[in-house]
Structures are given as C-alpha cells and as structure tokens.
C-alpha positions, 0 to 999 in steps of 0.5 A: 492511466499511466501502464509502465511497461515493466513492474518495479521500483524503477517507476517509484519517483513517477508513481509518488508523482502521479499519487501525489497529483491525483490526492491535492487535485482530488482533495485526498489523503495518501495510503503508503505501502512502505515496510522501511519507510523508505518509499514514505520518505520519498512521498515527503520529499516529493510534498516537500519539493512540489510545496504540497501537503496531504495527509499521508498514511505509512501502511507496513507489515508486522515486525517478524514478518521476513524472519523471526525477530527482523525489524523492517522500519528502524527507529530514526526512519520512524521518527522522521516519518512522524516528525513530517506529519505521517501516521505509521500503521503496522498491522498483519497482512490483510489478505495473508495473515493467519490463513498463509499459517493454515495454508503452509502447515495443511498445504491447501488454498484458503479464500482469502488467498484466493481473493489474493491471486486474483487481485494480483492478476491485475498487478501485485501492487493492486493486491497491495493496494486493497491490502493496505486500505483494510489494514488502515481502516481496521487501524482507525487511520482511514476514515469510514466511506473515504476515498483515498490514494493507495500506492504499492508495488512489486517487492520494493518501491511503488509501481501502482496508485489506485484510487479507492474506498477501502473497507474493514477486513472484516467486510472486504469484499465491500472495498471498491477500487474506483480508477488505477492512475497507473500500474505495471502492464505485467508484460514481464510477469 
C-alpha cells in the first residue's frame, strides 16, 4: 500500500495509476468519484495511454449540491465521458443526503453522519470511497457481490483507491473494504 505523505490532488496522476494497475491485474472495474468529470477524464487518458481498457464508472453528486441550480458536469465533459465508454451515475450523497437537512435544521448528530466521520478517521477519500460504492450499486451500475476499485480523495482530484464489495444503502453496513492500494497518511489533517 502506497500512504502519501499529504492528502490531495497532487497525488491524483499516482492514485489513477496505482487504480488502474490493481483493476487490469485484478480483472475489475473502476468506480470514479468525479463531480466535473475531470478526474474520469484523467482515468481515460491514463487507459488511453497505458493501452488498457476496464470498465469505468463516473460516481458524482446531484446537481444543486454546492448551491442551488449549480451544475458540476457540463454537457461536453458528459459527452466525452460517455463517448469513451463511461458510465455516469449522478445520485444524492450516500452518507449525507436527507440526514445533512435534519442534521442542519435540528442541530443534532444523525447515524449515518456518524458512520461518516468515522470512515473519514482513516481518510476523507475512504469515506468517499464507500460512498460512491452505495451510490452505484443503488444505480444498477455496480454489480451485486463484485468487487471493484474505488478512487476518491480530499475535495478534488483523487488521493485514495480501495478495493471493495460495495453494498446497497439500504444495507451498508454489509460493504466491505478489502485492501487500501493507497491514501493519505492524514499527517496534515
């Protein structure tokens, strides 16, 4: 397991690298947590360039998540992604969604917020990571018992992979993380 020493987009070109390795040697796909689509296009190039195909799963946020109205992934990145052969899943937060309203309007800590600050104990994109498994396997775009490469990170770009069976929101607690291919050390959390 690669622990980069600080968290961050910085380590996005190793993380897709590392990912990328672990999916063709493992014969697995690749969940993407991108809200721009940026860090998906970065994973085609990178298949592109390594002459690697795996199939690859675009996981972001709703639009109206930042602000009300705002759109994360403009309609030309959309089509690129999709034209190289990614699937796109745009789904409320799994580990925020309706509770983050309760939390906000009735000040209080809600379970699944709980269950969330605790995976972010062992890095944000871990958090992310899970996340991104519920919300596709709720989508239909995971299939039921796989395993599958998860990337994430800390605000943009990608700093952690994990290799794991994601499971339905509905029944989260039976996602399992199997091996971390790398993260951030959170020395400068």
């Amino acid at each position: 397991m690669r622990i980069f020493e600080r968290a961050g987009r910085e380590n996005t070109a190793e993380t897709l690298a590392i990912a990328l390795e672990a999916a063709a040697q493992r014969d697995l796909g690749i969940l993407v947590s991108s809200n721009t689509g940026e860090t998906a296009e970065k994973l085609v190039a990178l298949m592109e360039e390594k002459g690697v195909r795996v199939p690859v799963v675009m996981v972001g946020q709703v639009d109206g998540f930042s602000a009300p109205g705002a759109r994360a992934l403009e309609d030309g990145t959309r089509e690129r992604l999709e034209r190289a052969g990614v699937r796109i899943v745009r789904a409320a937060h799994a580990l925020s969604g309706a509770e983050r309203a309760l939390s906000r309007k009735f000040s209080g800590a809600y379970p699944v917020e709980i269950v969330a600050h605790t995976l972010r104990m062992i890095s944000q994109g871990t958090k992310v990571c899970v996340e991104i498994g519920m919300m596709a396997m709720d989508a239909g775009a995971a299939a039921y018992g796989k395993p599958v490469v998860a990337v994430a990170g800390t605000g943009r770009g990608a700093d952690t992979a994990v290799i794991l069976t994601p499971a339905y929101t509905a029944d989260f607690l039976s996602t399992r993380v199997h091996e971390f291919l790398c993260k951030p050390g959170n020395y400068n959390a």
